[in-house]
C-alpha positions as CSV (number, residue, x, y, z in Angstrom):
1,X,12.3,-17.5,10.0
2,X,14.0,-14.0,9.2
3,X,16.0,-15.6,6.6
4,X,13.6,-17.1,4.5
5,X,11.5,-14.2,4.8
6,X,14.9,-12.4,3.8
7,X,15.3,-14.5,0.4
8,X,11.2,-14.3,-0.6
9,X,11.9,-11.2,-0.6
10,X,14.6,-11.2,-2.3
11,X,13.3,-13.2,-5.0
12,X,10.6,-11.3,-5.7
13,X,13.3,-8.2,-6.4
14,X,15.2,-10.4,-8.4
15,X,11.8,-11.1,-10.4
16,X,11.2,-7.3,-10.9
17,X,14.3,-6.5,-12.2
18,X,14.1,-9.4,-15.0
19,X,10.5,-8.3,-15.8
20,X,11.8,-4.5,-15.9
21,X,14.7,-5.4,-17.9
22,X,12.7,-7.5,-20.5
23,X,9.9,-5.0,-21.1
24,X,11.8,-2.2,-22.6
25,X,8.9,-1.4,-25.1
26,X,8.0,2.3,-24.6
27,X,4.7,2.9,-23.6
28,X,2.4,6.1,-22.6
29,X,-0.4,5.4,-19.5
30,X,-3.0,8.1,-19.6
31,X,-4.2,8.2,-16.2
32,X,-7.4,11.1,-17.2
33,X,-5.4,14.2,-14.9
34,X,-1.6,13.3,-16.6
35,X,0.3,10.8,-18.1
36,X,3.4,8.5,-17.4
37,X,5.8,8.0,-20.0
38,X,8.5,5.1,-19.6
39,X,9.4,1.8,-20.4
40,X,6.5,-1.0,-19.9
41,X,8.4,-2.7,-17.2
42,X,9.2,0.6,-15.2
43,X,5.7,2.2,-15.6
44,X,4.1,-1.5,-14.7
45,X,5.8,-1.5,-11.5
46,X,5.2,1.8,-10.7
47,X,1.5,1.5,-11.3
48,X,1.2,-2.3,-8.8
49,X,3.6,0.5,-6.0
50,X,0.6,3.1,-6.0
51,X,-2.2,1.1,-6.0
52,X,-0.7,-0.9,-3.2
53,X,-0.2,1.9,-1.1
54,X,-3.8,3.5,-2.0
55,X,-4.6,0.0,-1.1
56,X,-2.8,0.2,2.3
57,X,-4.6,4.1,3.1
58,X,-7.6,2.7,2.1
59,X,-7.4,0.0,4.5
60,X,-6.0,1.9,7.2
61,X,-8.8,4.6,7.0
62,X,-11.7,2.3,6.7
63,X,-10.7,-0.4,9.3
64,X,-7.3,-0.1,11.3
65,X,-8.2,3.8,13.3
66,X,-12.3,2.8,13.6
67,X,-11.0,-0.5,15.3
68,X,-8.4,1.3,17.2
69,X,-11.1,4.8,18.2
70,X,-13.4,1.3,19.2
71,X,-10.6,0.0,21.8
72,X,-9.8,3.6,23.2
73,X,-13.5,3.9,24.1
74,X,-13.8,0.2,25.4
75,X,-10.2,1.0,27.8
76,X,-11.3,4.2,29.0
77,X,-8.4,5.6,27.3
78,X,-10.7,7.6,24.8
79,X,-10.3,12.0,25.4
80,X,-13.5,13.0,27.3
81,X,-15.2,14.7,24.0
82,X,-15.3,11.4,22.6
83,X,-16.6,9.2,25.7
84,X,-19.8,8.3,26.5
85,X,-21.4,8.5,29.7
86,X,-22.5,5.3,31.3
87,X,-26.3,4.6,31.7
């Protein structure tokens, strides 16, 4: 299983590199607070990297630590500010 998640992933770097290497046109991305300046490939790629990983805090911060705070309290394992005592 390791090594075909190994070559997917390999693939898909081998994709990025052709698609950088055949959009060499250079082009300016105002983004309202600065600007990137590159080659279209380059800047495209750049652009899908951010917004994944604003994707990824996005995601962490609205689901992953509320689900996780939601367990501590359900173990026990919460600090004492944060429990609740029982009725």
């Amino acid at each position: 299983m390791r090594l075909i998640r190994s070559l997917i992933a390999l693939c898909f770097v081998a994709l990025g590199i052709v698609f950088g290497a055949l959009n060499r046109e250079p082009v300016r991305v105002d983004l309202w607070f600065s600007a990137i300046s590159g080659r279209l490939g380059l800047v495209l790629l750049a652009v899908l990297l951010a917004g994944a990983v604003v994707g990824g805090l996005v995601v962490t911060l609205g689901v992953v630590l509320p689900l996780r705070r939601s367990i501590a309290r359900g173990r026990g394992d919460a600090p004492l500010q944060e429990r609740k005592p029982a009725p």
